[in-house]
C-alpha positions as CSV (number, residue, x, y, z in Angstrom):
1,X,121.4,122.0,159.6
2,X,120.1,123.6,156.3
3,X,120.6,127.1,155.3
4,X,118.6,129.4,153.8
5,X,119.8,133.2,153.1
6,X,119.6,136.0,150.6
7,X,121.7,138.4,150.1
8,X,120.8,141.4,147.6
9,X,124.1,142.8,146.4
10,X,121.9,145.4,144.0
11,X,118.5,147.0,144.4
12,X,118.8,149.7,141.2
13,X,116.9,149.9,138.2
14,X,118.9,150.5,135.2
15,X,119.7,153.8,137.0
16,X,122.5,153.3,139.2
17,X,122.1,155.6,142.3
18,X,124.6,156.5,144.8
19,X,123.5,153.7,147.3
20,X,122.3,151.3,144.8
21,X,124.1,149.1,142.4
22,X,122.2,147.7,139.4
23,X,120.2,144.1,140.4
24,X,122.1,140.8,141.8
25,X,121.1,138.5,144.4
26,X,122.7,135.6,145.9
27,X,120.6,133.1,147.5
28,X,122.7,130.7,149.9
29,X,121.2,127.6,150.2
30,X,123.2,125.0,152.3
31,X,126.7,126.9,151.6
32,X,126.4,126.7,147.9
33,X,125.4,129.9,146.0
34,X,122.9,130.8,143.2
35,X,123.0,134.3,141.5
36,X,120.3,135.5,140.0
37,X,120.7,138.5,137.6
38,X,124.7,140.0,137.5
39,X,124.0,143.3,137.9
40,X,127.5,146.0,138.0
41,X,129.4,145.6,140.7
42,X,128.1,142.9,141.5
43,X,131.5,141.2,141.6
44,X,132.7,144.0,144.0
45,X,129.8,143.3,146.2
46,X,130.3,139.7,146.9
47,X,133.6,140.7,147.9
48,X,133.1,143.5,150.4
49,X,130.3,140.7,151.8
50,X,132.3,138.4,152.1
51,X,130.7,135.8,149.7
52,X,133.1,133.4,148.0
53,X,133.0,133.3,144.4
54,X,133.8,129.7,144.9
55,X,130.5,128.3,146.5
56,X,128.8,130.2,143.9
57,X,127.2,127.0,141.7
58,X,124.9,128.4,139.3
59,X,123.9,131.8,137.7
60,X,120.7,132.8,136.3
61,X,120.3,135.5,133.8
62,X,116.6,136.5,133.9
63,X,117.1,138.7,130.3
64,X,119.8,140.7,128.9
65,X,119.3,143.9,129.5
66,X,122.2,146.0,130.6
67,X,121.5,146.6,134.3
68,X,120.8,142.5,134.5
69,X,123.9,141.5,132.8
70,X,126.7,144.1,133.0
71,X,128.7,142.3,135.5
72,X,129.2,139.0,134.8
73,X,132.1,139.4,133.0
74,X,134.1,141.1,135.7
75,X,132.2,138.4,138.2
76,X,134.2,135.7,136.1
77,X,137.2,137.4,136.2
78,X,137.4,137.3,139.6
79,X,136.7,134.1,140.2
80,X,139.8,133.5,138.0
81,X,142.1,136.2,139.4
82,X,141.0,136.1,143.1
83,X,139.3,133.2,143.8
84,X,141.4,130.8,141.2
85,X,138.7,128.9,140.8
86,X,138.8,125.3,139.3
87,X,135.2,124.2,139.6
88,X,132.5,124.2,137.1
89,X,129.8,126.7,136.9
90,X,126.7,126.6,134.9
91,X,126.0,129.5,133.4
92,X,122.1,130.4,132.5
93,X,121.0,132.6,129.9
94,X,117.8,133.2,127.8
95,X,117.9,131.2,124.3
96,X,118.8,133.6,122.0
97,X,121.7,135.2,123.7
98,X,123.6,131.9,124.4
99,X,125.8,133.2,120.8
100,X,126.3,136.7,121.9
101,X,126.9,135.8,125.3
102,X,130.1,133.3,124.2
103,X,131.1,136.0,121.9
104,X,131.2,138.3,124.8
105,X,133.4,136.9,127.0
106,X,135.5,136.2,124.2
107,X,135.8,139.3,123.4
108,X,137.0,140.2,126.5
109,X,139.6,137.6,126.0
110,X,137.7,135.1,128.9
111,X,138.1,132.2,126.2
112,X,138.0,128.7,127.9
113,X,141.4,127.9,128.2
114,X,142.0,131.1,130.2
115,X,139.6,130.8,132.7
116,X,141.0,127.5,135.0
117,X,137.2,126.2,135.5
118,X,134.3,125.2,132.9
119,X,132.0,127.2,132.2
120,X,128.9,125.7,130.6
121,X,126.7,127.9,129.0
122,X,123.0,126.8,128.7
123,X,119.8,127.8,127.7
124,X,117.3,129.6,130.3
125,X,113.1,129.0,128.6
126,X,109.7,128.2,129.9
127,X,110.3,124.4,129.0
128,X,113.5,123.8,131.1
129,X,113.5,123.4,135.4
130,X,116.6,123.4,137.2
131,X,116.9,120.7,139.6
132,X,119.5,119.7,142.1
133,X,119.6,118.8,145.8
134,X,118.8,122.2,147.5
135,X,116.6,123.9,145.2
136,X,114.2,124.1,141.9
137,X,113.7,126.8,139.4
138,X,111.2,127.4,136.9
139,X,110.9,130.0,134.8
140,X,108.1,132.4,133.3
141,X,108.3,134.6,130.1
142,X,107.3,137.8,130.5
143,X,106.5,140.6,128.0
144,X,108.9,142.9,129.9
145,X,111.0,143.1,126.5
146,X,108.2,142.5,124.3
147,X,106.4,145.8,124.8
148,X,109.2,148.0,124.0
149,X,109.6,146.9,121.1
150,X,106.1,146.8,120.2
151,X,106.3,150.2,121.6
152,X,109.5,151.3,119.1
153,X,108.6,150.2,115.9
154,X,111.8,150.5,114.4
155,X,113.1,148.1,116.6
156,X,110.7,145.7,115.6
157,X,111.6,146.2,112.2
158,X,115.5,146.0,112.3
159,X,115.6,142.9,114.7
160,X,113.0,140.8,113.5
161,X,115.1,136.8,114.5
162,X,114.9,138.2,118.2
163,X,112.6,136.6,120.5
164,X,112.8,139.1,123.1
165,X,113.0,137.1,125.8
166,X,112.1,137.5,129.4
167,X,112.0,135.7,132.8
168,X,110.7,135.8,136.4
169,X,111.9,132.9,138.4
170,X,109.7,130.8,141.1
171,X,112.1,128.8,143.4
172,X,111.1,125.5,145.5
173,X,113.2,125.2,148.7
174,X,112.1,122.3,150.6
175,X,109.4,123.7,152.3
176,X,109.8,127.4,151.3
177,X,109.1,129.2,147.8
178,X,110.2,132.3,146.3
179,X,109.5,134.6,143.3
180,X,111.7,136.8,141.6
181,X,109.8,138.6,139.9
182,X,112.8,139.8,137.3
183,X,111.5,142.7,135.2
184,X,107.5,142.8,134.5
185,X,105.6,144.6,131.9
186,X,102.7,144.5,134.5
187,X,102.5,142.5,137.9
188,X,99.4,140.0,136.9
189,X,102.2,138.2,134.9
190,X,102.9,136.8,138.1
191,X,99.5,135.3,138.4
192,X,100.3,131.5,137.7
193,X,102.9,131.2,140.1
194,X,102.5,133.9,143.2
195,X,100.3,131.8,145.2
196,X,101.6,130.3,148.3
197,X,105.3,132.2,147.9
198,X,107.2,133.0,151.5
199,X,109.1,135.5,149.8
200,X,108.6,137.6,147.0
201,X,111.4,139.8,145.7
202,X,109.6,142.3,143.0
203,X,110.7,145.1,140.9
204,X,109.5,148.9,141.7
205,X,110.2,150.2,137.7
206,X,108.1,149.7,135.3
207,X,104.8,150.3,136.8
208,X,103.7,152.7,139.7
209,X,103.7,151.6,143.5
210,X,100.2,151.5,143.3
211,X,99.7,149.3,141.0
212,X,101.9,146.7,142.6
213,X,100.4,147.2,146.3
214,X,97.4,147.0,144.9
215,X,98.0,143.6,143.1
216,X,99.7,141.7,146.0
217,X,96.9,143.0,148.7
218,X,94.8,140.5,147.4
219,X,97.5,137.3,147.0
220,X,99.1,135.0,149.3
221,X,102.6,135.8,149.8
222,X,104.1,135.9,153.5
223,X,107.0,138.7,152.8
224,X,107.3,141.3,150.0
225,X,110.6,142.7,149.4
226,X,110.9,144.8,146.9
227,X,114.3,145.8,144.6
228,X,114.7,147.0,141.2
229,X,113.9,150.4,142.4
230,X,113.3,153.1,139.6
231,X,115.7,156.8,140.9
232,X,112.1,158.9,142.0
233,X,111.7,156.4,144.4
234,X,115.4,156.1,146.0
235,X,115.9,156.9,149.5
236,X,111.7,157.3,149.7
237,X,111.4,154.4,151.8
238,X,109.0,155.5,154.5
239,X,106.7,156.4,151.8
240,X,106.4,153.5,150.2
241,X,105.6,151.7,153.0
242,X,103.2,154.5,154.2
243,X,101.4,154.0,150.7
244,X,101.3,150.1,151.6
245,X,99.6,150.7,154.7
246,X,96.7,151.7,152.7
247,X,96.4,149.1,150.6
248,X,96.7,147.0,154.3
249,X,99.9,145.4,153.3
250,X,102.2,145.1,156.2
251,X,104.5,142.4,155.4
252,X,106.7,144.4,153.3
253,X,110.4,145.6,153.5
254,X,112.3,148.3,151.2
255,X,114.8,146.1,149.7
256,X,118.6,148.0,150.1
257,X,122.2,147.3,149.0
258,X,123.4,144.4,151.6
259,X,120.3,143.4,153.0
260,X,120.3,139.5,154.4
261,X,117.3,138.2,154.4
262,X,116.9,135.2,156.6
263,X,113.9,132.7,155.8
């Protein structure tokens, strides 16, 4: 019998609040795991879930922002301390940070040699799909770093080799499709790939609930569920989902710190 679950271990922004951790999900297809962003805490969360590190397969970093990346390191320490883990795990991050990324854990002292399992890091861009028996992934570049630093010139000027690279993710699952919609600079970057999705997990950050009920009123998606949430709208559910009404949406959940979502 196949599986198919989600569990959101994060629904912040890059705010912590005091009932939100900063994004992770775990999508459980046929008792092996995929991560998608690592979020803080998001090691603790699996844990007090009771998700093994162990079925965990594959993690997908959809940039590397702070609030997207900030636990992975203390996700592969526990797989080493509690889990012992032996294992390989692939290990997805945008292009330019694959460097940075082994420097990190190094840092950090998580060389190879200390960690019992392999960990294979690889490159995350628009020309690569992820394929394996359960699931697909493709993924779309965003501008979602782009504008700030077109926004900051200085930034622009002092990092000119980075690409700024950003990611939503559209998942194929036998007969069911997802998008994550990672972080946006505005929704209609979601426009080649929303149509026909079962699920759609989308930020509430960097653009106004408006604008977002708006957008999805008028595409085909079956269930909304939306994470990412920016602190002025924490603990506001009931008016979010008021303001959805108007727009006629009614397929719509407040994502929250341990939901399951079953689909």
């Amino acid at each position: 019998m196949e599986t198919f679950l989600c569990r959101l271990l994060g629904t912040a922004s890059g705010i912590p609040t005091k009932t939100r951790n900063n994004v992770s999900i775990v999508l459980d297809v046929n008792n092996d795991y995929y991560i998608l962003d690592a979020g803080e805490q998001c090691a603790a969360s699996m844990l007090r879930n009771s998700l093994d590190y162990n079925k965990v397969k594959a993690i997908f970093i959809s940039h590397m922002d702070v609030d997207h990346f900030a636990g992975l390191p203390m996700l592969v320490k526990s797989m080493i301390l509690w889990a012992r883990r032996q294992t390989p795990l692939q290990l997805f991050v945008p292009r330019e940070a694959i460097a940075d990324v082994k420097n990190c854990l190094a840092m950090m002292y998580l060389v190879d040699k200390a960690l019992g399992f392999r960990l294979d890091i690889l490159p995350l861009s628009e020309e690569f799909e992820y394929r394996d028996d359960n699931i697909s992934i493709t993924f779309h570049g965003n501008r979602h770093i782009k504008n700030r630093f077109c926004r900051n010139p200085a930034l622009k000027d002092r990092y000119p080799d980075l690409q700024k690279e950003s990611f939503s993710f559209c998942l194929q699952l036998k007969n069911r499709k997802m998008v994550y919609s990672g972080d946006l600079a505005c929704p209609e970057e979601m426009d080649a790939f929303i149509g026909g999705t079962d699920i759609l997990l989308c930020e509430l950050a960097h653009f106004t609930p408006e604008t977002l009920f708006q957008y999805v009123s008028t595409k085909n998606v079956k269930k909304i569920i939306c994470l990412h949430f920016h602190p002025d709208w924490d603990e506001r559910d009931a008016e979010l989902l008021e303001l959805a009404g108007k727009y006629g949406i009614r397929n719509i959940e407040m994502g929250r710190d341990g939901l399951q979502i079953n689909f």
